[in-house]
N, C-alpha and C positions, 0 to 999 in steps of 0.2 A: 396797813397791817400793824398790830399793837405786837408792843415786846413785853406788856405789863407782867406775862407769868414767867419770861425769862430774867426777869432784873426780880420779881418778888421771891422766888425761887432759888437765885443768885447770889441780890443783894448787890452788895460792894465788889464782890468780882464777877460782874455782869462783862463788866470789856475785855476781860484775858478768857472768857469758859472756854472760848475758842479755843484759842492754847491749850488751856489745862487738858481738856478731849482729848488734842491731838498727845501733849505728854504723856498722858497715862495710858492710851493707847500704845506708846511707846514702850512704857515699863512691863506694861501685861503683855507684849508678843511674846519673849524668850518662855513664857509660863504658858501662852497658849500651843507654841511648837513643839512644847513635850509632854502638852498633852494629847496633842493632834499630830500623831506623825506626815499625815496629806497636808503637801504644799498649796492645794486649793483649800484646804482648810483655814490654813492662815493667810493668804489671801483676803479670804471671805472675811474675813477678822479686821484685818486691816482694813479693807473697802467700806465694813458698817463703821470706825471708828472716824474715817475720815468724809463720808457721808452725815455722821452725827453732828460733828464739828464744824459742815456745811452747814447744815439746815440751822443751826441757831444764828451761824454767821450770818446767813441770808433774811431772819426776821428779823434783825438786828439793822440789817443793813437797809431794808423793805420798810420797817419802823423810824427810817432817820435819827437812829438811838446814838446819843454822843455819849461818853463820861472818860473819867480819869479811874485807876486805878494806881495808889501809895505816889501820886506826882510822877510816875515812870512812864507808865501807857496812859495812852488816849487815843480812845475809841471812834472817830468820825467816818464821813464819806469816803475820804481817804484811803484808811485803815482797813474798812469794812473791803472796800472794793479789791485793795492789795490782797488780803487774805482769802477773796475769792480765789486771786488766779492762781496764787501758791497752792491751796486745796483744788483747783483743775487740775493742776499738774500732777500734783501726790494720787490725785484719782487715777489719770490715764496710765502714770507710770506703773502705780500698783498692779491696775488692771492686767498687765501683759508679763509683770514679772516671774508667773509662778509657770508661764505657758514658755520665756524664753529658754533656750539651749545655753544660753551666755552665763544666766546668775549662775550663783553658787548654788550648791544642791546642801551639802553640809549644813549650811551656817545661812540657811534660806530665812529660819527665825531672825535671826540677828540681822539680816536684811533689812528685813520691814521694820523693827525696831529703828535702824539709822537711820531709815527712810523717812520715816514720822518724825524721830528727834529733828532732822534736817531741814524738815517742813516747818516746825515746832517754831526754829530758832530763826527763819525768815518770818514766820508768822507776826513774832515777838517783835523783829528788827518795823514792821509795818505800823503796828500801835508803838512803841516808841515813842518818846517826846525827848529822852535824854540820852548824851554820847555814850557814857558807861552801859545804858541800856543795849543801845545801839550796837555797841562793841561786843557784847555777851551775844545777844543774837547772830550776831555774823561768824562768833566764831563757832557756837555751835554748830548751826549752820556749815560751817567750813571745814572744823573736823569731824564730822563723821562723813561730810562727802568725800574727805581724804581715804577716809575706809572704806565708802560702798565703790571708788576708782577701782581699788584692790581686791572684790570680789566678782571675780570672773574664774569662769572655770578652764582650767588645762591653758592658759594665754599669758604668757611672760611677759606680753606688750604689759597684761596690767599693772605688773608691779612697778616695773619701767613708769608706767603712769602715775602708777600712785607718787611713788620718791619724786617724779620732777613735780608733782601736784601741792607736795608736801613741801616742798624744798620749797619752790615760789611762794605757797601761803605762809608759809613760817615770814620771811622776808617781806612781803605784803603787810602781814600782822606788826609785824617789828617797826616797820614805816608809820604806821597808821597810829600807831599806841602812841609813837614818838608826836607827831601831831597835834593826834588828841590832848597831853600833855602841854605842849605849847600853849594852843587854848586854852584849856584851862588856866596856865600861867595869865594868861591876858586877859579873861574874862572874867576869874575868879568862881566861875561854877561851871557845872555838865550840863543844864537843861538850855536847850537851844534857844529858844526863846528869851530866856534870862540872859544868856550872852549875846544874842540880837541889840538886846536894851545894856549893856555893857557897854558894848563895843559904839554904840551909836554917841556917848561924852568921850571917845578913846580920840585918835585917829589913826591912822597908819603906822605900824609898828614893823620889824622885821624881824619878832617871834611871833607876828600875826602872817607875815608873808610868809613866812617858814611852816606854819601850820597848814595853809592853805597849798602849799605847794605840795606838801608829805602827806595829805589825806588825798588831794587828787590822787599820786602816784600811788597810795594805798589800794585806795577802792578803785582806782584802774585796771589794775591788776585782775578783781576779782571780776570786772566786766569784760574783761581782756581788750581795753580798749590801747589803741598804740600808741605810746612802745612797749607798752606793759601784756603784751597779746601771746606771744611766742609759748606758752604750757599749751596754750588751747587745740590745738590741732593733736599734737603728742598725748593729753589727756581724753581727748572725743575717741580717738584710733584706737586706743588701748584699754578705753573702759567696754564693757559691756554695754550694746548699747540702748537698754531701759535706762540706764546711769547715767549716758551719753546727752538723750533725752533731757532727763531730769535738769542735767547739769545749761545746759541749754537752752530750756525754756523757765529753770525754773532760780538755780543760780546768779544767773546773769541778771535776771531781774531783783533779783537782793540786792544787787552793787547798784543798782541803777535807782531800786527806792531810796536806797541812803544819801548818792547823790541829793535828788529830789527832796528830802526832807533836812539833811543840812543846808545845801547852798541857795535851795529857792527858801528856805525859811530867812537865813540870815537878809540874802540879800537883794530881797524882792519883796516878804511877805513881811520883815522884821523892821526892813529899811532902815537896817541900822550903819553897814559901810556904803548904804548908796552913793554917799557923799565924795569917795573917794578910789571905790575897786570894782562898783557894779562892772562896769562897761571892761574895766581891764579881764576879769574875771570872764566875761562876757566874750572876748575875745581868744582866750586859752581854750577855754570850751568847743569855741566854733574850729579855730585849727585842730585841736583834737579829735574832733565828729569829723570834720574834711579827710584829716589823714587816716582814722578808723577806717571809714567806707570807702578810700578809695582803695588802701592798702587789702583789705578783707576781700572787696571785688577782683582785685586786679591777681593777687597770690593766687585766688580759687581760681581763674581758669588754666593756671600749667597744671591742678590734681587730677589722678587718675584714683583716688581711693574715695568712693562716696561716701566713708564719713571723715575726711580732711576737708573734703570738697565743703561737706556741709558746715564746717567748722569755721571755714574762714568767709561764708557765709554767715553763718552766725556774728563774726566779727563786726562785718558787714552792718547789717542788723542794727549793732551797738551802737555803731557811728551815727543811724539814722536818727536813734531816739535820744545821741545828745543833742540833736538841734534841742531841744527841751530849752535844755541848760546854756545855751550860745543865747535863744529868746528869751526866754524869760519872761515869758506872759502866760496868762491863764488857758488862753485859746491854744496855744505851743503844748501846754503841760497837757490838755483835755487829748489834744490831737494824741502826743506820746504815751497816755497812759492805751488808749485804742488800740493802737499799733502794737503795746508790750501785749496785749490780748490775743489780736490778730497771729501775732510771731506765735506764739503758744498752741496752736490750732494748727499752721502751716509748719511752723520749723517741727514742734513735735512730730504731729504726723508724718512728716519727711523722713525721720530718724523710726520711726515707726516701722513707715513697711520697711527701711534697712532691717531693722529687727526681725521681721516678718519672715523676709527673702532669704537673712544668714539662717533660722530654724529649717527650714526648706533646702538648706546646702549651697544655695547660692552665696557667690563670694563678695567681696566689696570695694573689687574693683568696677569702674564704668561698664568696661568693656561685658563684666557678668552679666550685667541687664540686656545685651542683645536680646532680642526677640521677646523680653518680656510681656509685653500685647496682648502678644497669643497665649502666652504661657501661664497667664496671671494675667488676665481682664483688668478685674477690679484694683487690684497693686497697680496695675501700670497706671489705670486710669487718676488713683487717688494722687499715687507720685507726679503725675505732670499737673493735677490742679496743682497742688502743693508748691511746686517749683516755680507755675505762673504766677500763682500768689506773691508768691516772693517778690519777684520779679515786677508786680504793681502793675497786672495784666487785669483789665475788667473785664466782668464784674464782679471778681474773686475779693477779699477780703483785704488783702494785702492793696489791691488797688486805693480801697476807699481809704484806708486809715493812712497810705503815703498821700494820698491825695488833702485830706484833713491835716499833716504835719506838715507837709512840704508844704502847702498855702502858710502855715504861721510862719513862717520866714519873708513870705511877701508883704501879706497884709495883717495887719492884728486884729482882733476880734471887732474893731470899731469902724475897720475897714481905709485903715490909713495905711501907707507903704511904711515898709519897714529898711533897714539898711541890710538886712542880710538874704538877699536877692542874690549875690553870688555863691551863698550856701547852698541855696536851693540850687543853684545852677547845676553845682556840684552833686548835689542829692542825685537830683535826675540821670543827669549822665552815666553815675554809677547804676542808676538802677538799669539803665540801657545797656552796662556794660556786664551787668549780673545774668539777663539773658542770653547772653552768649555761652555761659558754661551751664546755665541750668537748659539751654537747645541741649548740648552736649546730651546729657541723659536722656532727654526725649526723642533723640535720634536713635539713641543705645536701642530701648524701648520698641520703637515703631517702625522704623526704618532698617536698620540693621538688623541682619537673621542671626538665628543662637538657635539653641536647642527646643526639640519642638514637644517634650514631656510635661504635662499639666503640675501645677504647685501646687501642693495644699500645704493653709498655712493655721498653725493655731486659732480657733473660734475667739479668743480672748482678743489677740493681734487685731483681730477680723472688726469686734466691735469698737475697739477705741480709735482703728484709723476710722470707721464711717463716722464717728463722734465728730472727728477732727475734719473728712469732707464735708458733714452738715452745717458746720460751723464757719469753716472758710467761706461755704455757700451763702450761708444766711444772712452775715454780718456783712458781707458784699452788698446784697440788695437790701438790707435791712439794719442797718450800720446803728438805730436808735437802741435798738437792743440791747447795749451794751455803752454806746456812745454818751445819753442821757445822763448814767450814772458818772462816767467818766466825766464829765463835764461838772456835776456834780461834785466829786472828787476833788477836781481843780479849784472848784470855788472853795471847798474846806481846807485845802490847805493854803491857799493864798488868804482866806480869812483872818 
């Protein structure tokens, strides 16, 4: 595919139009909500702005199109691919928000505006090449997710949510700045790369190890990896959950590119402290994925609230795709960027039909889904793919891409053993010990009787879970789909 009329058209800002789209689409919702008092009106508004924003990103990305834009961003396989999953996500969530019971009805405009800025400022955080960049993206990105926590309707949990939401990003941001700072001290610039090539005449410093320490603990936070995890449950419960969603498939994975684009740059792809913290680094990493996923599995089976349940799930999750960062190879990264895919399709949809069932009046405890089966087919039926998924049951989605991650800890791409064979250990067990609370629900579901009244549940609900069945489905038995590029990916950013 050629991008020749998107870059002639463009010009110099061929690599951000993405953004720009999705920004402006931002600024024009408050003007199209009063113009259009119907919430499927701006909806509709919303879904073409972020469909437009698709489709260039996608011949951009189908074109192999690289560039820089003002030395900030840069446009690669990478990039292209990141900004796909962030625009799935802004799609599916949009989709359902104008049909949930949860959003705000008032301030439904101002919704979709935060929505898209939030999307905007991950977008940005994906083409990035510098920490200043980096750091603007994420906090866009982070405060106005701090405001759509807070728009829920008639539910005190929200606000509750938003303030600890708000409270931990403050503190997160404060850590991270501090950090970043340090760097800078030591590197003498923001652009990753250039302090790759700094740091590689340095050697080991302890305003380099204080840097390194205060941006893990930073952007931990924002992945909610452990010990930095404790908001997430309290924010998933309390937001509405299209927000819940959002925050969960789409969030989490902001923290987890930045990961990925500072630390595999520095110190893999820059090879600049190999000489003296790869491996230490290497080791931080893997006890943190260890205690992520076991602590995320092991917490979700005492919940009884399915979206806490799902939350420390989600935790879970997190742990899996730092094996990334413990390996540190291309094959590791191809695997983890599959699986950040995957999770988007299975964890979305999961928090989906929650969404679906709460419009319908069911509640969000386990025990609510009794009888679900009968009462709701297709719900029950999409929620137990979803949870098997999870769980790395074949030949669901979630199987293939644990399957693709977990082997980068054995062997690497050249097919030599690797030393972190007790990771994997670790992965797996958790993943055996995840099916235990997501049986839980599917007992709720099929086995156990509830009430035996039919559910209908919003048309919009209806189409983004089947998006998210067909996708868990396809990418199971057909994993190149997506796999290709992802591998792809890995070779541009390890280049």
């Amino acid at each position: 595919m050629d991008a020749t009329i998107i870059t002639d058209l463009f010009g110099e800002f061929t690599p951000i139009v993405p953004m720009l789209i999705m920004l402006l689409g931002a600024l024009i919702m408050p003007a199209v909500t009063f113009g259009s008092k119907r919430r499927n009106a701006v909806t509709a508004a919303a879904l073409v702005v972020i469909a437009a924003s698709a489709a260039v990103n996608i011949v951009l990305l189908l074109a192999d199109y690289t560039g820089t834009y003002a030395e900030l961003f840069e446009y690669d396989a990478f990039a292209g691919l990141m900004v796909l999953l962030f625009q799935t996500v802004a799609f599916l969530v949009t989709l359902v928000s104008a049909s949930s019971t949860e959003t705000t009805r008032l301030h439904f405009g101002a919704f979709n505006a935060l929505l898209l800025a939030a999307t905007t400022g991950m977008m940005f955080v994906a083409t990035a090449n510098d920490l200043i960049t980096i750091f603007v993206g994420v906090e866009l990105a982070s405060i106005t997710s701090y405001l759509l926590a807070a728009m829920k309707r008639n539910d005190p949990r929200a606000s509750e949510a938003a303030v600890k939401y708000v409270i931990v990003g403050g503190m997160s941001t404060a850590i991270t700045i501090y950090g970043l700072s340090m760097l800078y001290g030591v590197a003498g610039t923001t652009n990753i790369e250039e302090i790759a090539v700094a740091l590689s005449t340095q050697g080991f410093s302890w305003a380099f190890g204080i840097a390194l320490v205060t941006m893990i603990a930073g952007y931990g936070f924002k992945i909610a990896a452990v010990p930095f995890h404790m908001w997430a449950p309290d924010v998933y419960e309390g937001s509405s959950t299209p927000v819940s969603a959002f925050l969960a498939t789409g969030s989490k994975k902001l923290g987890i590119v930045v990961f990925f684009k500072i630390f595999l740059i520095l110190f893999v792809a820059g090879t600049a402290v190999a000489s003296f913290a790869t491996e230490e680094v290497q080791y931080v990493f893997a006890i943190i994925a260890a205690l992520t996923m076991t602590v995320g599995n092991v917490v979700a089976i005492a919940q009884n609230n399915i979206k806490r349940m799902l939350a420390y799930s989600s935790i879970a999750q997190a742990g899996y795709i730092l094996i990334v960062l413990a390996v540190m190879s291309e094959y590791a990264l191809a695997g983890g960027l599959f699986h950040m895919f995957t999770h988007v399709f299975m964890k979305g949809g999961a928090f989906l039909v929650v969404g679906a069932l709460i419009c319908a009046g069911v509640g969000e405890k386990i025990s609510d889904y009794r009888g679900l089966g009968r009462r709701a087919p297709f719900l029950a039926f999409a929620m137990l793919l979803f949870l098997f998924s999870l769980a790395g049951i074949p030949p669901l989605a979630g199987f293939t891409s644990k399957l693709i991650l977990f082997s980068a800890t054995i062997y690497d791409g050249n097919g030599v053993m690797t030393q972190w064979i007790w990771l994997a250990f670790i992965a797996i067990l958790n993943s055996a010990i995840s099916l235990y609370y997501y049986a839980r629900v599917v007992k709720a579901m099929y086995v156990e009787t509830g009430d035996s009244e039919k559910i209908k549940v919003p048309k919009a609900f209806t189409a983004a879970i089947a998006i998210c069945v067909l996708f868990t489905i396809v990418l199971g038995v057909y994993p190149q789909l997506i796999l290709d590029f992802c591998s792809d990916a890995a070779a541009a950013l390890f280049g």
